[in-house]
C-alpha positions, -999 to +999 in steps of 0.1 A: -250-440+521-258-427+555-245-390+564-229-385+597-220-366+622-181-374+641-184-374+675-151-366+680-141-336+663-177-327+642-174-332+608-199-344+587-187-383+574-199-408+550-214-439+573-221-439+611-199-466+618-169-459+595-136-438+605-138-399+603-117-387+575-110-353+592-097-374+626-093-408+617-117-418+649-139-451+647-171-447+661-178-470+691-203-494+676-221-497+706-230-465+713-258-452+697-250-419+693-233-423+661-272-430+649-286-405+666-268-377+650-273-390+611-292-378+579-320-412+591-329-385+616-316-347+605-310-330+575-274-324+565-281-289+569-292-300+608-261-318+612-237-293+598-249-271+621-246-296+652-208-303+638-199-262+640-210-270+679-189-294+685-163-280+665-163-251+687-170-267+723-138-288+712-117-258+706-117-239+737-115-277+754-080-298+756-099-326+764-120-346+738-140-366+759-148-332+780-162-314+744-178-346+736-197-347+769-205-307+770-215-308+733-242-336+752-249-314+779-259-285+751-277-312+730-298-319+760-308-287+780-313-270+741-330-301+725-341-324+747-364-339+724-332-353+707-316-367+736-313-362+778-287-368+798-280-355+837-241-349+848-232-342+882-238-306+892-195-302+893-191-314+859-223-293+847-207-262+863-175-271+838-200-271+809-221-243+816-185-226+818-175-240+784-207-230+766-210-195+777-176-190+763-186-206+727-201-179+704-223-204+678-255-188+666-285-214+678-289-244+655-319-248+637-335-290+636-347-298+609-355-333+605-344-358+575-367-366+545-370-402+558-378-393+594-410-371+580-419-398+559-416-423+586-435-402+613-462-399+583-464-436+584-468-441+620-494-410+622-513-429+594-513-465+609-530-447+640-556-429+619-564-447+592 
């Protein structure tokens, strides 16, 4: 079964689209973040890391959906090859306040078994 990352408050779950354990949230199954962050793409080492982020943006935030969106702003000006998103320069401001606050040493990607495998694949069909 799939290893995940919760969105909401960090921890590592079983299944992208099952309820957190830790927080009881269920993942929005439209949004594709809860595939992004998994063990298809990361190792669980990856994602434990990514969680202590989030973990941390969320505890110096009051608002969920403000950590959620800074831990996004962090994901994509540290590793944008993971994922980019632009926020208004106000709301970057907030985050860029948030983060400088957060004390996290720099998280490491390392990607999943199956995604090296899989990138072998596609390298291979190109030169065969």
């Amino acid at each position: 079964m799939t290893i995940a990352l919760c969105m909401k408050c960090g921890e590592t779950k079983w299944g992208a689209w099952c309820e957190c354990e830790k927080c009881g949230t269920k993942p929005d199954v439209g949004s594709r973040l809860e595939l992004i962050f998994t063990d298809h793409n990361y190792a669980p080492d990856t994602l434990e890391q990514l969680g202590s982020v989030l973990k941390e943006i969320s505890s110096l935030s009051a608002d969920s959906q403000q950590a959620q969106a800074a831990f996004l702003y962090y994901i994509s000006g540290t590793h944008p090859d993971i994922l980019q998103v632009s926020f208004p320069p106000k709301e970057a401001k907030v985050f860029d306040a948030l983060l400088n606050a957060c004390t996290f040493e720099p998280v490491t990607i390392e990607q999943s078994f199956e995604a090296l495998m899989e990138d072998k694949q596609r390298q291979a069909e190109v030169d065969p």
